[in-house]
TIROFI-482861 format. One record per atom (N, C-alpha, C, O): residue number from 0; x, y, z; atom name; residue in three letters. Coordinates in Angstrom, 3 decimals, m for minus. Example, Ala and Ser with C-alpha at 12.3 -4.5 7.8 and 13.67 -1.06 7.14 Angstrom:
2
<site><n>0</n><x>13.190</x><y>m5.690</y><z>7.800</z><atom>N</atom><res>ALA</res></site>
<site><n>0</n><x>12.300</x><y>m4.500</y><z>7.800</z><atom>CA</atom><res>ALA</res></site>
<site><n>0</n><x>13.200</x><y>m3.300</y><z>7.800</z><atom>C</atom><res>ALA</res></site>
<site><n>0</n><x>14.236</x><y>m3.319</y><z>8.465</z><atom>O</atom><res>ALA</res></site>
<site><n>1</n><x>12.850</x><y>m2.250</y><z>7.080</z><atom>N</atom><res>SER</res></site>
<site><n>1</n><x>13.670</x><y>m1.060</y><z>7.140</z><atom>CA</atom><res>SER</res></site>
<site><n>1</n><x>12.900</x><y>0.030</y><z>7.870</z><atom>C</atom><res>SER</res></site>
<site><n>1</n><x>13.409</x><y>1.138</y><z>8.039</z><atom>O</atom><res>SER</res></site>
//
This chain:
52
<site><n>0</n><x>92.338</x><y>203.581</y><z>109.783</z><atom>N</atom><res>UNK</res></site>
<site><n>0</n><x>91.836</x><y>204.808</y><z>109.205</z><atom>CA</atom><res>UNK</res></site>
<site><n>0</n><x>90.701</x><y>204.547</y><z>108.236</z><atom>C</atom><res>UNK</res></site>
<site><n>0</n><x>90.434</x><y>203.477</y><z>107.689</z><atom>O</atom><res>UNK</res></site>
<site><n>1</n><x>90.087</x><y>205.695</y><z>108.118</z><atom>N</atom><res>UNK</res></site>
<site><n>1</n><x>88.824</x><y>205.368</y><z>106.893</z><atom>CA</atom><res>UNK</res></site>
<site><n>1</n><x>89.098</x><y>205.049</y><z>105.579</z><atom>C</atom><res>UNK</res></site>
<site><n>1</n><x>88.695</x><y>204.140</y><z>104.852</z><atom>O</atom><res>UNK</res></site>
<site><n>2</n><x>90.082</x><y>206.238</y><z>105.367</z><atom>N</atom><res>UNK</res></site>
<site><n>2</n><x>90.678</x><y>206.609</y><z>103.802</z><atom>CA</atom><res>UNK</res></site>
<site><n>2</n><x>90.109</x><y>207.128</y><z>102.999</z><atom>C</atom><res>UNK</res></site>
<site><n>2</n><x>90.319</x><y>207.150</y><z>101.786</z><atom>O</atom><res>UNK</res></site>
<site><n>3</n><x>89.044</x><y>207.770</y><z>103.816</z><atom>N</atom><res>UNK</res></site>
<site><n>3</n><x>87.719</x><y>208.566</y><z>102.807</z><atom>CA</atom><res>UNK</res></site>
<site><n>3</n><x>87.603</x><y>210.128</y><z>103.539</z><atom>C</atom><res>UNK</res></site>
<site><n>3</n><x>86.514</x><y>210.698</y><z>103.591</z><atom>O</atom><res>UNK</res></site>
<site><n>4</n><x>88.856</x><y>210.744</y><z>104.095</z><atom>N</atom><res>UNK</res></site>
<site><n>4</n><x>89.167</x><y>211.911</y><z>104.542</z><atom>CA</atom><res>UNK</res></site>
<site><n>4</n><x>88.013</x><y>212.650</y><z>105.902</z><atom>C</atom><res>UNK</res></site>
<site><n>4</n><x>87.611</x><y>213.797</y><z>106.097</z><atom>O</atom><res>UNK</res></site>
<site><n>5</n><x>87.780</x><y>211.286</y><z>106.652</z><atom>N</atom><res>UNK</res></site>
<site><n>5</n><x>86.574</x><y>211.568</y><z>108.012</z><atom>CA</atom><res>UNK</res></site>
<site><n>5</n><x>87.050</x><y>211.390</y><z>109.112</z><atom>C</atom><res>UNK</res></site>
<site><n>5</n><x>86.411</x><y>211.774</y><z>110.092</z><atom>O</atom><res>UNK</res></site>
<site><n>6</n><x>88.381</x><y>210.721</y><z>109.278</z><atom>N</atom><res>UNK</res></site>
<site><n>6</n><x>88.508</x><y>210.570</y><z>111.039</z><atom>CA</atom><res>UNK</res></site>
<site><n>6</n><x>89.839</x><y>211.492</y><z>111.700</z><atom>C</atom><res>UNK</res></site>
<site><n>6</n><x>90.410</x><y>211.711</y><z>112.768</z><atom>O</atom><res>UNK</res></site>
<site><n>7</n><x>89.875</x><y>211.815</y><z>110.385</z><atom>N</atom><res>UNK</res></site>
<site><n>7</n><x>91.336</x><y>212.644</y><z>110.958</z><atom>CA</atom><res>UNK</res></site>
<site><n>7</n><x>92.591</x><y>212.132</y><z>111.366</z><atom>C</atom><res>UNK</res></site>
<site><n>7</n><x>93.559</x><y>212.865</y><z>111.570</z><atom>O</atom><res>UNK</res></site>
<site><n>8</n><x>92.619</x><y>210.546</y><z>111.529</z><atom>N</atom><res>UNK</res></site>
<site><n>8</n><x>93.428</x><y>209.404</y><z>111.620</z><atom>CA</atom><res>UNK</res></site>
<site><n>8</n><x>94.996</x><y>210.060</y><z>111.044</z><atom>C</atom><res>UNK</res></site>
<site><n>8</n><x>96.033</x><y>210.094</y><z>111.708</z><atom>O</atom><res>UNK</res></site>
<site><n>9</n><x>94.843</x><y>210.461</y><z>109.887</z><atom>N</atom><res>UNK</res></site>
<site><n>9</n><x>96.258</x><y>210.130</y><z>108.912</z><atom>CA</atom><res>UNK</res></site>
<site><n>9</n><x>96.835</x><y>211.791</y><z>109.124</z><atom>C</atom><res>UNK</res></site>
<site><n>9</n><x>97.952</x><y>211.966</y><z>108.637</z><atom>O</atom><res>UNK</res></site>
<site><n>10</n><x>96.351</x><y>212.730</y><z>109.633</z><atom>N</atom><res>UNK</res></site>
<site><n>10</n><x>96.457</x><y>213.961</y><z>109.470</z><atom>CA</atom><res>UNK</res></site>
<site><n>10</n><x>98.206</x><y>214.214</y><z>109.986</z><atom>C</atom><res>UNK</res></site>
<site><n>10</n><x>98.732</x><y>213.769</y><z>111.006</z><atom>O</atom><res>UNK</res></site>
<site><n>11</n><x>98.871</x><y>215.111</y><z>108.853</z><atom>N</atom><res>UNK</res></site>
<site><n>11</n><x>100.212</x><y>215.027</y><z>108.705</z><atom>CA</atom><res>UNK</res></site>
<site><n>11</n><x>100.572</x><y>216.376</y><z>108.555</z><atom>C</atom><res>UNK</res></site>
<site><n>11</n><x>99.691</x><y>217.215</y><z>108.367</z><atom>O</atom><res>UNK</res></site>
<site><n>12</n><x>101.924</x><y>216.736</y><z>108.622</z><atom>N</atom><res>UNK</res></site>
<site><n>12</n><x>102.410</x><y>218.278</y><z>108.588</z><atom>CA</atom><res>UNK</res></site>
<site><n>12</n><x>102.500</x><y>218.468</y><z>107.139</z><atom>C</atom><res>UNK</res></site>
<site><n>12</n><x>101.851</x><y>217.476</y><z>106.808</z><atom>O</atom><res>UNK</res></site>
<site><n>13</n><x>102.778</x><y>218.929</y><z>106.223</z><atom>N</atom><res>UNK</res></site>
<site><n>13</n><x>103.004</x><y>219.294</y><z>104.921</z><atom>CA</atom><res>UNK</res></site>
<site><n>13</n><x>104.279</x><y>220.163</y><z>104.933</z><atom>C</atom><res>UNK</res></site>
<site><n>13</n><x>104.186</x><y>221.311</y><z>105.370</z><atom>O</atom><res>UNK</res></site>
<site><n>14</n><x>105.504</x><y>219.683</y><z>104.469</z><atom>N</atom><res>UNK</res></site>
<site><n>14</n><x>107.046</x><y>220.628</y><z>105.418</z><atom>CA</atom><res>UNK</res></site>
<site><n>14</n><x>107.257</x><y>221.512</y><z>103.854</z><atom>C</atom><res>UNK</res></site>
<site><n>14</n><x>107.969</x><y>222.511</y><z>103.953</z><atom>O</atom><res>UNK</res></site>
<site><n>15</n><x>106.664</x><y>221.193</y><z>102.381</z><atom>N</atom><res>UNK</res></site>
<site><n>15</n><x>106.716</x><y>221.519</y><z>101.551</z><atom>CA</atom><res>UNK</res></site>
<site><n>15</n><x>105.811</x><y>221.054</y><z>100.041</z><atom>C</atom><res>UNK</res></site>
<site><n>15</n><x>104.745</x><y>220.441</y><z>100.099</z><atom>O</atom><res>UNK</res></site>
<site><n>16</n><x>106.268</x><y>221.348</y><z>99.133</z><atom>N</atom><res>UNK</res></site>
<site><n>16</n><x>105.487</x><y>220.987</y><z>98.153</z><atom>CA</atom><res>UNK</res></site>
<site><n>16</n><x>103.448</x><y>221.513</y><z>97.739</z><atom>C</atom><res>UNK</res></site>
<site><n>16</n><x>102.754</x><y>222.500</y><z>97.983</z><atom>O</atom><res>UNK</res></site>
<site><n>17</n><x>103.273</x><y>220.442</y><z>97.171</z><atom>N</atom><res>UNK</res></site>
<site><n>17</n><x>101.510</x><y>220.941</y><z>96.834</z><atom>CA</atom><res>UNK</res></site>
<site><n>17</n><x>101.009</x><y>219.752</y><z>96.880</z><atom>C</atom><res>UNK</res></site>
<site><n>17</n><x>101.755</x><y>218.776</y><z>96.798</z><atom>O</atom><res>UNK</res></site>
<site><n>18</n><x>99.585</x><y>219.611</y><z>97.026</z><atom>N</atom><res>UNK</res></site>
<site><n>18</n><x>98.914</x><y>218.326</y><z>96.912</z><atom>CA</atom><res>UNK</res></site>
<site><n>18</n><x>97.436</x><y>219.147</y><z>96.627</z><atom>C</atom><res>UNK</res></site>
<site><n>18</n><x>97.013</x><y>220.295</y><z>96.491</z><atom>O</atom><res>UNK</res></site>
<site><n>19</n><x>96.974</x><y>217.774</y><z>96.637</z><atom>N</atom><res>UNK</res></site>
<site><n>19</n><x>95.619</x><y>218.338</y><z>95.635</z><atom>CA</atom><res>UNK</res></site>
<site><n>19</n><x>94.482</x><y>217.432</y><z>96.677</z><atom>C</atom><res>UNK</res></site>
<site><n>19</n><x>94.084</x><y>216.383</y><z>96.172</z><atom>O</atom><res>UNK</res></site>
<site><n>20</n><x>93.918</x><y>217.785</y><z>98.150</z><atom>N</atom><res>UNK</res></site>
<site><n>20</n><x>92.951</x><y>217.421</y><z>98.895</z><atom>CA</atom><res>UNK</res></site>
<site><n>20</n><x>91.755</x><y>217.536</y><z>98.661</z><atom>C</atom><res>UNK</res></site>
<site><n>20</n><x>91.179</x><y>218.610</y><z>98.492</z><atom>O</atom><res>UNK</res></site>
<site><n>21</n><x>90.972</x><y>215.827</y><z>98.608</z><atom>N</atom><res>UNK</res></site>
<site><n>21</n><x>89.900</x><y>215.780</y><z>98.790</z><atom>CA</atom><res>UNK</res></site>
<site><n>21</n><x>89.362</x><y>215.393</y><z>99.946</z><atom>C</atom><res>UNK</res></site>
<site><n>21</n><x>89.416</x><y>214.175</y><z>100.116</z><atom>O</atom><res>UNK</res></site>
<site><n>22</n><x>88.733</x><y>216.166</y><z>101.019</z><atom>N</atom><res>UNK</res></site>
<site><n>22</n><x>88.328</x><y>215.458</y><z>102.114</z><atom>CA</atom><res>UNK</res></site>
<site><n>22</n><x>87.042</x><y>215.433</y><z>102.663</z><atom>C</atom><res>UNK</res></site>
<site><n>22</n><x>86.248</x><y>215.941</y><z>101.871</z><atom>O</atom><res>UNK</res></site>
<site><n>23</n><x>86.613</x><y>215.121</y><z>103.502</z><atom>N</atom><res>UNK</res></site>
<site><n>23</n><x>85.392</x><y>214.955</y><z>103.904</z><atom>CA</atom><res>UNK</res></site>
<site><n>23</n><x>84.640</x><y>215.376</y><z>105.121</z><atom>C</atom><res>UNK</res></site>
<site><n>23</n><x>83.517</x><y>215.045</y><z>105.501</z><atom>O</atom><res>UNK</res></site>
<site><n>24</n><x>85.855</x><y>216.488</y><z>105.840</z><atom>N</atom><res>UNK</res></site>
<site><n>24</n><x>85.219</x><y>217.147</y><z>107.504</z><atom>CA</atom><res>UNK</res></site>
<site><n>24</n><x>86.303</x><y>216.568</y><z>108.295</z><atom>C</atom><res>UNK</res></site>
<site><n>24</n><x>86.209</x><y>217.022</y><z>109.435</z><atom>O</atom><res>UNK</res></site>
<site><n>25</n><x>87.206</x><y>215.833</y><z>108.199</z><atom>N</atom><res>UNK</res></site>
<site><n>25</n><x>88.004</x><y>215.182</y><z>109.142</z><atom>CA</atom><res>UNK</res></site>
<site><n>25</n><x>89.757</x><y>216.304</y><z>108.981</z><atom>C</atom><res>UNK</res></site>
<site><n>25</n><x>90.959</x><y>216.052</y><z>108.893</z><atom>O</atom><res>UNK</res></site>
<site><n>26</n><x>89.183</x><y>217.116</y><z>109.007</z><atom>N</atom><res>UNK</res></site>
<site><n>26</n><x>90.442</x><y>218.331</y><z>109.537</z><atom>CA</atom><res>UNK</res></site>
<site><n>26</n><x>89.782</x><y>219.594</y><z>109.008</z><atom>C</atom><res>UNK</res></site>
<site><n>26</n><x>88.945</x><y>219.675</y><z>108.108</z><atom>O</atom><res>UNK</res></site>
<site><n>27</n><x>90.357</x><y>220.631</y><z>109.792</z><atom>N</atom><res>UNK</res></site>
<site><n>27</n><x>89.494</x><y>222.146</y><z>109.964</z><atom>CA</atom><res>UNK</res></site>
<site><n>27</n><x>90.547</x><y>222.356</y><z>109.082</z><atom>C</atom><res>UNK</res></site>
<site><n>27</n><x>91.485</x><y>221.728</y><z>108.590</z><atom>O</atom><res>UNK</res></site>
<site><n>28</n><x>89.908</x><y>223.794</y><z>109.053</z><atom>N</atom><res>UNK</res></site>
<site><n>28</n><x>90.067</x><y>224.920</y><z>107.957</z><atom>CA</atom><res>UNK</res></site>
<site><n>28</n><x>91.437</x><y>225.475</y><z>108.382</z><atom>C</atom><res>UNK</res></site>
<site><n>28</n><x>92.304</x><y>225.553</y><z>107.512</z><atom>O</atom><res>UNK</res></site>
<site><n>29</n><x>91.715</x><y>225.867</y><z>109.638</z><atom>N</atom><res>UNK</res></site>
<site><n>29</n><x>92.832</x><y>226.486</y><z>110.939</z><atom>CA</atom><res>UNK</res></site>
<site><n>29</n><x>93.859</x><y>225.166</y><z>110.460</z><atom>C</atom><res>UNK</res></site>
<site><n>29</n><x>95.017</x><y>225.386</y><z>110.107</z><atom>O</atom><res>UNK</res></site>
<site><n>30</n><x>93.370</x><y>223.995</y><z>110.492</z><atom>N</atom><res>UNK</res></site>
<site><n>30</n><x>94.951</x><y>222.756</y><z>110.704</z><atom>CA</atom><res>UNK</res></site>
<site><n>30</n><x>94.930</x><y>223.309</y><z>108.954</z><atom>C</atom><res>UNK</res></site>
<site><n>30</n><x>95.463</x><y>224.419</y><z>108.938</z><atom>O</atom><res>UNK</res></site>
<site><n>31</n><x>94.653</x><y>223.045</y><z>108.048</z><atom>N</atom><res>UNK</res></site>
<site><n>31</n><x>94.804</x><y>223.693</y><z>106.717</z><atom>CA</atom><res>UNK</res></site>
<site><n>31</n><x>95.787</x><y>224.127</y><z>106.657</z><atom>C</atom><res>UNK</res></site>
<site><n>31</n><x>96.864</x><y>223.611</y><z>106.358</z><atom>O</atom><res>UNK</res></site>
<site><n>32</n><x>95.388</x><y>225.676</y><z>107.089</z><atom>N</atom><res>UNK</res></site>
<site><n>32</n><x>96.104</x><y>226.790</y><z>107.049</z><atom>CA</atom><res>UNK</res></site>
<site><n>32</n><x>97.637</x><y>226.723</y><z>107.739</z><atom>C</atom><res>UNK</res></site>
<site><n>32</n><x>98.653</x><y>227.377</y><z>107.504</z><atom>O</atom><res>UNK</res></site>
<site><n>33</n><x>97.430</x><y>225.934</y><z>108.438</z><atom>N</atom><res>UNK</res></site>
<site><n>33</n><x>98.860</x><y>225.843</y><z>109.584</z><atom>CA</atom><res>UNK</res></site>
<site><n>33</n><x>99.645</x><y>225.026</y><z>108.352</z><atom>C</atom><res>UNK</res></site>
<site><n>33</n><x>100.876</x><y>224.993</y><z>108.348</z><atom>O</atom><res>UNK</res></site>
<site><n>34</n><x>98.939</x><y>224.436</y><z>107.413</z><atom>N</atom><res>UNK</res></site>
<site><n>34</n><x>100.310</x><y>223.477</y><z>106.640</z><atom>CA</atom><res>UNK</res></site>
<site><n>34</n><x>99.990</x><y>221.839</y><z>106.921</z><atom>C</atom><res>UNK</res></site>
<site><n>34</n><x>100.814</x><y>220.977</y><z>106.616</z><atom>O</atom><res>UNK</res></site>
<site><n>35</n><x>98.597</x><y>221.501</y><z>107.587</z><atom>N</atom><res>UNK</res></site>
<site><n>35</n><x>98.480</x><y>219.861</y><z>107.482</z><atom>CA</atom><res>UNK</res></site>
<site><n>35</n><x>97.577</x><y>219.395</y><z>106.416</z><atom>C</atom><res>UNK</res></site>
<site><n>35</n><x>96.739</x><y>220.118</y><z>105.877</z><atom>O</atom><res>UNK</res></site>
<site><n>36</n><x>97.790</x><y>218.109</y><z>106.123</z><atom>N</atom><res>UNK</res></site>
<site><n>36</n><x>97.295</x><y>217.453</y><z>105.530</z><atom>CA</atom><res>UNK</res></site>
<site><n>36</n><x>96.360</x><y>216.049</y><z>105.993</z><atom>C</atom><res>UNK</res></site>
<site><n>36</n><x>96.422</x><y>215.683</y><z>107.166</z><atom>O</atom><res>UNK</res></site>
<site><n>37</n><x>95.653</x><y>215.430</y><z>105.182</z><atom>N</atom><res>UNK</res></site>
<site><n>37</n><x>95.014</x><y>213.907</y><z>105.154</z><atom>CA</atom><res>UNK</res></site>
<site><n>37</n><x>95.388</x><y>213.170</y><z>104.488</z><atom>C</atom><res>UNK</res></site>
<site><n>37</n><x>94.926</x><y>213.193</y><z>103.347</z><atom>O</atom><res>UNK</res></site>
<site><n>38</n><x>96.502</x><y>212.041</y><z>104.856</z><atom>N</atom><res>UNK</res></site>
<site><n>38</n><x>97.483</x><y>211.719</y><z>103.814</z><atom>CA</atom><res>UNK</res></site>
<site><n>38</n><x>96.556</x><y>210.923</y><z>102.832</z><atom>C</atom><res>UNK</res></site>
<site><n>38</n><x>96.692</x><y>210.930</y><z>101.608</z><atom>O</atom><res>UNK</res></site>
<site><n>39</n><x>95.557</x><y>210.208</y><z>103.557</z><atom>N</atom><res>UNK</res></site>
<site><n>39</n><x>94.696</x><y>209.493</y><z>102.480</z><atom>CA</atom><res>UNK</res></site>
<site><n>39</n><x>93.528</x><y>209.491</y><z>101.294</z><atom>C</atom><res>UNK</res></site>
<site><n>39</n><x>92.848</x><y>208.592</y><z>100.799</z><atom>O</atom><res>UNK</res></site>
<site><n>40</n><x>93.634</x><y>211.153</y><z>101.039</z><atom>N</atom><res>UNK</res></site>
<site><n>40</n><x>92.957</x><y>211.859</y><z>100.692</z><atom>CA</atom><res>UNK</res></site>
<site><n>40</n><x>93.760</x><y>212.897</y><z>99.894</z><atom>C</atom><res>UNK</res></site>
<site><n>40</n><x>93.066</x><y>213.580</y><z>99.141</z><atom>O</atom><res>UNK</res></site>
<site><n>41</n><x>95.010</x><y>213.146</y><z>99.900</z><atom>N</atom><res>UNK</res></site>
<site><n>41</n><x>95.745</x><y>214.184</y><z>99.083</z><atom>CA</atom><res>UNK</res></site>
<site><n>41</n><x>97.156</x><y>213.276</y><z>98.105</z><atom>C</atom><res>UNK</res></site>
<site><n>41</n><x>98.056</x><y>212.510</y><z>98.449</z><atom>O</atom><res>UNK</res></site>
<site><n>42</n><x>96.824</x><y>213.725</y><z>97.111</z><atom>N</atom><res>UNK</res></site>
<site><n>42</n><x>97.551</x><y>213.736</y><z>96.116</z><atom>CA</atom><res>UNK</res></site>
<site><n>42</n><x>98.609</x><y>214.646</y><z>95.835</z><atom>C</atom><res>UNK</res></site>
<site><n>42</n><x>98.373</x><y>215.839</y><z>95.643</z><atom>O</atom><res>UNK</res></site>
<site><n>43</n><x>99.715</x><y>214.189</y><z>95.797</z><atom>N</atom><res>UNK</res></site>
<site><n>43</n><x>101.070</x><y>214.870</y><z>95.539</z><atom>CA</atom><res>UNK</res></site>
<site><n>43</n><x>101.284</x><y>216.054</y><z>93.881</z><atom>C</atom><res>UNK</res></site>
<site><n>43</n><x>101.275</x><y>215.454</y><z>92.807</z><atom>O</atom><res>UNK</res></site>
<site><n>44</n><x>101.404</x><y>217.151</y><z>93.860</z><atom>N</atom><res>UNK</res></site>
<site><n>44</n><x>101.175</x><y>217.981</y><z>92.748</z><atom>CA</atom><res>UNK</res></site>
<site><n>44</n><x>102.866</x><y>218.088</y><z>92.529</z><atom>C</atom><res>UNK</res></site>
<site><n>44</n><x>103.435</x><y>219.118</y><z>92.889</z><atom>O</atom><res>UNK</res></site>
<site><n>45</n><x>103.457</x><y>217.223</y><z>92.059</z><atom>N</atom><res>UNK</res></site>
<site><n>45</n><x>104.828</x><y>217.151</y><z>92.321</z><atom>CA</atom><res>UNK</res></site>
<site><n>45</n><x>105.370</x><y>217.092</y><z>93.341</z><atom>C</atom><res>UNK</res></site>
<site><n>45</n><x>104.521</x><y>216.737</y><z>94.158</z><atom>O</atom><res>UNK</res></site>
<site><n>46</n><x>106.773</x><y>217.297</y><z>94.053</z><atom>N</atom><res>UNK</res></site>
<site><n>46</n><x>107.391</x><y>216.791</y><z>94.833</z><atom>CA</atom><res>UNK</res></site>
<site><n>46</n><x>106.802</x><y>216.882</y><z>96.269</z><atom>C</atom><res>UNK</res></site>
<site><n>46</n><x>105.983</x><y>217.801</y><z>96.280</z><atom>O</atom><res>UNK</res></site>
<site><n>47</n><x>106.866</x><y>216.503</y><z>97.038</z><atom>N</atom><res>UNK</res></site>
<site><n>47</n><x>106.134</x><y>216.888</y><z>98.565</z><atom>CA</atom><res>UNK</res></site>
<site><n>47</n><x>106.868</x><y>216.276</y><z>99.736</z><atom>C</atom><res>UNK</res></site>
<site><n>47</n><x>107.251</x><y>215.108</y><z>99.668</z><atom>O</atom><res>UNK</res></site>
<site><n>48</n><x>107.026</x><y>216.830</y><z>100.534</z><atom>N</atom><res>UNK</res></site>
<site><n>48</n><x>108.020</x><y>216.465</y><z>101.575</z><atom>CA</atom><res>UNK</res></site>
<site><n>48</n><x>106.394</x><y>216.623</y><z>102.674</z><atom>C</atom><res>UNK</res></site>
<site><n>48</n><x>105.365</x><y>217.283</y><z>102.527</z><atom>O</atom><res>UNK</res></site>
<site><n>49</n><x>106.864</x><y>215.661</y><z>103.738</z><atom>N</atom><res>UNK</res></site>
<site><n>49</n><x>106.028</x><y>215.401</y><z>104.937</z><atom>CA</atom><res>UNK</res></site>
<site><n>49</n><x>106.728</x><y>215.410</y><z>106.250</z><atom>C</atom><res>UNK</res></site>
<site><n>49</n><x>107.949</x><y>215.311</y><z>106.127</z><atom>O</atom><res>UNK</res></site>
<site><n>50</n><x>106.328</x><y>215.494</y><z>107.382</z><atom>N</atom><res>UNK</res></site>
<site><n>50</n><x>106.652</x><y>215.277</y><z>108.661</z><atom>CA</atom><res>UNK</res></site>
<site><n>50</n><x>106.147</x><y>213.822</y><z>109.082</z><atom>C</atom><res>UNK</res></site>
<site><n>50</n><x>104.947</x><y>213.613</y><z>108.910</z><atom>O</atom><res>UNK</res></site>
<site><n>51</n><x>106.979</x><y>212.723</y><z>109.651</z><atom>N</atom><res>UNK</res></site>
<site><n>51</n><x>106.900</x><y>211.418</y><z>109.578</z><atom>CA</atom><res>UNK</res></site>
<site><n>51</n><x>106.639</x><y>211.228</y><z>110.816</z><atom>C</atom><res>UNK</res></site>
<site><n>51</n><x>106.472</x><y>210.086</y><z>111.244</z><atom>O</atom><res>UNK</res></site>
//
């Protein structure tokens, strides 16, 4: 993966919690909204549960 939020590599479900994403074009606006994430690029805003 890059780890600089561009290949879309790490892109994960988000099953709960908040995080705080910085990314760079490597996931749309639509996967967003559905609840995914860039694991290498988002920061946990307290607790956060993922899809593995």
């Amino acid at each position: 993966g890059c780890t600089f939020g561009v290949c879309g590599t790490c892109k994960t479900k988000k099953l709960s919690g908040e995080v705080h994403m910085v990314h760079n074009g490597g996931i749309s606006e639509d996967d967003i909204a559905a609840g995914y994430i860039l694991a290498c690029c988002s920061h946990p805003m307290g607790r956060v549960e993922i899809d593995v």
